[in-house]
C-alpha positions in Angstrom: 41.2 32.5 -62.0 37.3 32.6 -60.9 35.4 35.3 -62.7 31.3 35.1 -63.2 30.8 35.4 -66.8 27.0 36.4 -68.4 27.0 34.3 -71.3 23.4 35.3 -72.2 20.7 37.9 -71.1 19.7 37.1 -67.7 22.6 34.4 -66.7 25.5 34.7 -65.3 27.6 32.0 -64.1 31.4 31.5 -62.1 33.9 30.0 -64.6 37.8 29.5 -65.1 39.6 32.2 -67.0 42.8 33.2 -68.1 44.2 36.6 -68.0 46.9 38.5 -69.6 49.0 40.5 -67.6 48.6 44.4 -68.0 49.6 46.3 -71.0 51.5 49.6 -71.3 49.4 51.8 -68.8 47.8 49.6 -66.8 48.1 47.6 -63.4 46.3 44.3 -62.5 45.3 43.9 -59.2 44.2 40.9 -56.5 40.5 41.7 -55.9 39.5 41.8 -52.6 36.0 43.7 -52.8 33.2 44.8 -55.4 30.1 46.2 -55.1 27.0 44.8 -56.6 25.6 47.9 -58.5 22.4 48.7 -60.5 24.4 48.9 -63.6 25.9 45.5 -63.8 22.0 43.8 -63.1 21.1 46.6 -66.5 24.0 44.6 -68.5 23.1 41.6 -66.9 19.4 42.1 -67.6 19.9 43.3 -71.2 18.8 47.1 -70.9 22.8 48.0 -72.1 24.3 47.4 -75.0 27.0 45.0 -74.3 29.2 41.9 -75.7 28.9 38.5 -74.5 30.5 36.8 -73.3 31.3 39.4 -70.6 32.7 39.6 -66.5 30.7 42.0 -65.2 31.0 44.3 -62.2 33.1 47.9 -62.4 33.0 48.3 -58.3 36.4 46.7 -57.9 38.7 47.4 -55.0 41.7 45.4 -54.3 45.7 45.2 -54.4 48.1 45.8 -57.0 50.0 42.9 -58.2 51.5 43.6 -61.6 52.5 47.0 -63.1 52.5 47.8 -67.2 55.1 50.1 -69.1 54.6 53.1 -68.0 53.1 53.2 -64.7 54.1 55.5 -62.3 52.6 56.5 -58.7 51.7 53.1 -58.2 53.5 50.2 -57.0 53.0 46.4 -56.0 51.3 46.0 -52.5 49.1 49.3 -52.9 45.5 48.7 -52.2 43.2 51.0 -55.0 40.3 51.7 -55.7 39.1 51.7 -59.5 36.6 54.5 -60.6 34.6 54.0 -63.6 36.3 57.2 -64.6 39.6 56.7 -66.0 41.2 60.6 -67.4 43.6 60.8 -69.9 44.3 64.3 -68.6 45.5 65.4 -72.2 42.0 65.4 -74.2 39.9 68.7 -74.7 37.5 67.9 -71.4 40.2 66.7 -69.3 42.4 69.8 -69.7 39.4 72.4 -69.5 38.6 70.3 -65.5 36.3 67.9 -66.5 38.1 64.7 -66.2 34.3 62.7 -65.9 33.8 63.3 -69.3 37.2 62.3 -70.9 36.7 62.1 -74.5 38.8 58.9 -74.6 37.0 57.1 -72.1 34.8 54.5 -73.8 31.9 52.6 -72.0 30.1 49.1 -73.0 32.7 48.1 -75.9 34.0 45.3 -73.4 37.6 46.4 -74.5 40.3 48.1 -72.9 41.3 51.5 -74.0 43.9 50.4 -76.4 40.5 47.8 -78.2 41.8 44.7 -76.9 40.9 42.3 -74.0 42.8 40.7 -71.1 40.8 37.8 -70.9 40.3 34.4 -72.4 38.8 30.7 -72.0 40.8 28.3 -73.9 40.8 30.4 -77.4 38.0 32.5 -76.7 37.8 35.8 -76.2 36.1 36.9 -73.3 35.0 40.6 -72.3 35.1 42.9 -69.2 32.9 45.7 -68.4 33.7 49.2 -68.1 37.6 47.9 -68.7 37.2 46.1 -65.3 35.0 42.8 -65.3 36.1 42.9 -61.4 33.6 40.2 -60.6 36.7 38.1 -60.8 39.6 36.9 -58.5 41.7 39.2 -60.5 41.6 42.3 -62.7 43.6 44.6 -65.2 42.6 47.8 -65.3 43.8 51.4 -66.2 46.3 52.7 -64.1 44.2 55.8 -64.4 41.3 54.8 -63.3 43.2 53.5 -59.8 43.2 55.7 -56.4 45.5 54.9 -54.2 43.7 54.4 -50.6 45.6 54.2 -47.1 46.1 50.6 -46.1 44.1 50.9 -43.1 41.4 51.1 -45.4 38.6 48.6 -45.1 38.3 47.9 -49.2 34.6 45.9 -48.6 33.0 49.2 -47.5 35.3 51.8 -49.7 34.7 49.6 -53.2 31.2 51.8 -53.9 33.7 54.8 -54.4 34.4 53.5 -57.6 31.0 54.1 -59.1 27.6 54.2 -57.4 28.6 56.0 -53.7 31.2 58.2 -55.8 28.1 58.9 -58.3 25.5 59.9 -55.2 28.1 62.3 -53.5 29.0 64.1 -56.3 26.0 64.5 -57.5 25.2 66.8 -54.3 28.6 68.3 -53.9 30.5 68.5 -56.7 27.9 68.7 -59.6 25.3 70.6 -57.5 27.4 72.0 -54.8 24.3 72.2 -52.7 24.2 75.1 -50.2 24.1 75.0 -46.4 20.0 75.5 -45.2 18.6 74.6 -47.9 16.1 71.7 -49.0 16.9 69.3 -50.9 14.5 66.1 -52.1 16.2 63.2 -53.5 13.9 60.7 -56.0 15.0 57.0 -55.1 16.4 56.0 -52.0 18.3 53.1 -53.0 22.0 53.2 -52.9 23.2 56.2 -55.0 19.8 57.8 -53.5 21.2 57.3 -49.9 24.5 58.3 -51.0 23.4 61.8 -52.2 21.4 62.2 -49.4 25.2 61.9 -47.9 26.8 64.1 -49.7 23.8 67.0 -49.3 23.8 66.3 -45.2 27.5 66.8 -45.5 27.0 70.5 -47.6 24.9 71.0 -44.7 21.6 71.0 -46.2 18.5 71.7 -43.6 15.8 69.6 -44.8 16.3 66.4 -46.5 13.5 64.8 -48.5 13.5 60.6 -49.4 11.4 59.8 -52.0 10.7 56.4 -52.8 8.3 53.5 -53.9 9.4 50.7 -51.4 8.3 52.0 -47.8 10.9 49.6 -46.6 13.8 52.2 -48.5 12.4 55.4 -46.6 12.4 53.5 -43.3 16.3 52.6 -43.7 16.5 56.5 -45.2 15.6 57.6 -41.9 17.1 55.1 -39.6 20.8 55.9 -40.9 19.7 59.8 -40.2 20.0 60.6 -43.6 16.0 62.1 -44.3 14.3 64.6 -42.3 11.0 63.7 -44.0 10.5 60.6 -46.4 7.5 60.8 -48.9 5.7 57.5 -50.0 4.9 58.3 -54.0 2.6 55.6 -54.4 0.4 56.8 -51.5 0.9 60.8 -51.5 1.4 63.5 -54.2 5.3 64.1 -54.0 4.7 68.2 -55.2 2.2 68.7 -52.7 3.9 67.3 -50.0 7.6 68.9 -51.4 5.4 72.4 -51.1 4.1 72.2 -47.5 7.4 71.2 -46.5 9.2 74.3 -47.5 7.0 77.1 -46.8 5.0 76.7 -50.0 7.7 77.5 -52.1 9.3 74.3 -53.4 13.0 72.1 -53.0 16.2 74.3 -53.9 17.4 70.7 -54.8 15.9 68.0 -56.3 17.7 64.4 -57.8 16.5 61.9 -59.7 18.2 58.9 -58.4 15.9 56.6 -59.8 16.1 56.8 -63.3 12.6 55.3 -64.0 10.2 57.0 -66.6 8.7 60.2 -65.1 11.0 60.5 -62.0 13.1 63.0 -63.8 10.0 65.4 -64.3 9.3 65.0 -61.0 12.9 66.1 -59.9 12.0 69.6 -61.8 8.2 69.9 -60.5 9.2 69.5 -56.9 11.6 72.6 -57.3 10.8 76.4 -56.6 11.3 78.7 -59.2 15.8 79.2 -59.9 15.8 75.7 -58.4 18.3 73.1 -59.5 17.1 69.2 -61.0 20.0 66.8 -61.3 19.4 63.8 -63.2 22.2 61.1 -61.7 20.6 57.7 -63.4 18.5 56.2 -66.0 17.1 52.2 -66.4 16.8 51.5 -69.9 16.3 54.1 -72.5 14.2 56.8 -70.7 13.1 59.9 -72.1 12.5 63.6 -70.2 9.4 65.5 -71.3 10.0 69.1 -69.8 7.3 71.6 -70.0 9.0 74.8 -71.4 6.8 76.7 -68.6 9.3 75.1 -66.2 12.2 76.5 -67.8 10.9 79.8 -68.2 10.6 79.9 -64.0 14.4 80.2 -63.9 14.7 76.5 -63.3 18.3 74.2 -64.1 18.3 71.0 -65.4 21.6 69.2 -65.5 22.6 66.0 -65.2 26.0 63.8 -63.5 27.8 61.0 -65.3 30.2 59.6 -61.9 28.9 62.4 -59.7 31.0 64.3 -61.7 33.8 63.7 -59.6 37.7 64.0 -60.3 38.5 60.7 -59.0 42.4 61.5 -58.0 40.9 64.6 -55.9 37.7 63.3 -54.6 37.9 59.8 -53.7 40.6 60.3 -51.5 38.6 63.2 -50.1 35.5 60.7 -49.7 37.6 58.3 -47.6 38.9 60.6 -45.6 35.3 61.5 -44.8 34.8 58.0 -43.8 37.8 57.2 -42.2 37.4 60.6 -40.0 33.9 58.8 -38.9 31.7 61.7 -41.1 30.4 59.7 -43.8 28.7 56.4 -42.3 29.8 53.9 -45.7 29.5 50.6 -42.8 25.8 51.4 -42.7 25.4 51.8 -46.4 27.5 48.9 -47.6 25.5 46.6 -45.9 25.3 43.1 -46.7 28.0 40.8 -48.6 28.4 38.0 -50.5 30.9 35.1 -51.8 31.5 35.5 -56.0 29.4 31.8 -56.2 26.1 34.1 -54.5 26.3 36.7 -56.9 22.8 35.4 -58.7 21.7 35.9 -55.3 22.6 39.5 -54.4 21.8 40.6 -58.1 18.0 38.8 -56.9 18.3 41.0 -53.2 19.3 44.1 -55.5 16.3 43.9 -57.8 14.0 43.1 -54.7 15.5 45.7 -52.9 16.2 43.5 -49.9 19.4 45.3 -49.5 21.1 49.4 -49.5 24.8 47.9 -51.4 25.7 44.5 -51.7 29.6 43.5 -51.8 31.3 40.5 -53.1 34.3 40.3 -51.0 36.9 37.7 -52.2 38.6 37.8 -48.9 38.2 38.3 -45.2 37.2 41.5 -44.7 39.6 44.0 -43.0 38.9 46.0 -39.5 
């Protein structure tokens, strides 16, 4: 099979694998869509510490061809989509209804759960990300980690689910659980940014606050409907403008979707006093420097790893959304690519030339 391997910091490149079927536990599956997310150009740009060589992506979205010992719930012909988060639903977080943080789940290693790998070039081992590496004609991947989607289901704009538009939406409604009137500001209006913009319009949220570097990302912000009001950080002062817009008093809401140094301490200045900061993403190691006096005003600070989302309950929530026309995943999923352009799409990523790139493998569906 065709998979785009990243044999080095900064190259990636399409090559001819092989790959073992699925072991107890796991499916593989004919992939048909994956989304182009800010994580895999961090792998691919070195700022995650990762093997090589390595098939990146972990947005994969396809059709089950091949079932391990064990599986059950599945079966051959299904089409799934595979969230980063993959339960065991026996481990101490698990059973206490935190499924996103699965003790057992372990990220970067290259390996599948069990420490092994599926995939090989002649003798040589070769790694997948997030047990997925779904930049590839085919995958194996945990059964767990697999949602079962109607068929109907256009997998090209439902593939985000697995991570970044899963990530953004639960960030505002399962994480944050934000309120109905309130105001919310959202730091980075990329695609996770736009996506918990999403999820906050969808809690009913009043006021809706883009905030973003790139004019050209609070522009597409507001043409999908999704901010009220956009703020341009590099030309106005982000509290200022947060206060005037609500009454003086400050955002009950505020993400950082950005995940640059500093953006997280603007997430908790922007906020009135009891307000609620959710960190959703980082770029690299960054730190948070928070001013105890911010604390003491009754202020939370949490953060999201998946939007902390129960994938088996809230993805197929999420595509219901979508398929019931209330959460608009054709505009944010907006441009697409063959697996040979992926150096391209990582370059429109970085650029931010695009909202979510897709590599489909396929035609896509209607």
């Amino acid at each position: 099979m065709k998979a785009a391997v990243s044999r080095e910091v900064g190259r990636i490149a399409v090559e001819d694998l092989a790959i073992a079927g699925p072991g107890p536990g796991e499916i593989g599956i004919r992939v048909e869509a994956t989304g182009v997310c800010h994580t895999d150009l961090s792998a691919l740009e070195g700022k995650l510490p990762i093997p090589r060589p390595i098939v990146l992506g972990h947005e994969g979205a396809g059709v089950v061809t091949a079932l391990g010992p064990g599986v059950e719930g599945l079966a051959l012909g299904d089409k799934v989509v595979c969230s980063i988060i993959a339960p065991c639903r026996a481990c101490f977080q698990c059973t206490r209804g935190d499924p996103a943080m699965c003790e057992r789940i372990a990220f970067y290693t290259g390996r599948m759960q069990d420490g092994t790998t599926r995939l090989r070039r002649g003798e040589e081992e070769v790694y997948s990300l997030s047990y997925q590496g779904s930049f590839a004609e085919e995958a194996v991947v945990p059964a767990a980690c697999a949602v079962r989607v109607p068929r109907e289901a256009p997998l090209e704009k439902l593939c985000g689910l697995a991570c970044g538009v899963s990530t953004g939406l639960g960030a505002a409604m399962v994480r944050a659980e934000v309120e109905a009137g309130s105001t919310v500001v959202v730091i980075g209006a990329g695609g996770v940014g736009l996506s918990t913009l999403m999820g906050a319009r969808l809690r009913e949220a009043e006021r809706l606050i883009a905030v973003d570097v790139v004019p050209a990302k609070l522009a597409r912000a507001q043409a999908l409907g999704l901010a009220t009001d956009v703020i341009d950080a590099t030309r106005e002062d982000v509290a200022l403008v947060v206060r005037e817009l609500s009454g003086g008093r400050g955002a009950d809401y505020a993400f950082d979707a950005a995940g640059v140094p500093g953006t997280a301490e603007q997430a908790i200045e922007v906020l009135r006093p009891g307000g609620k900061a959710v960190v959703i993403g980082r770029v690299g190691d960054v730190r948070l420097d928070i001013p105890t006096t911010q604390v003491l005003r009754h202020k939370w600070v949490t953060g999201t790893f998946g939007g902390s989302i129960d994938p088996h309950r809230h993805i197929p929530e999420f595509v219901d959304l979508y398929l019931r026309g209330r959460l608009d995943l054709d505009g944010l999923m907006d441009t697409s690519y063959a697996l040979d352009d992926l150096e391209r799409a990582f370059a429109d990523l970085r650029e931010g030339r695009v909202t979510r790139g897709v590599i489909c493998f396929a035609s896509p569906t209607s």
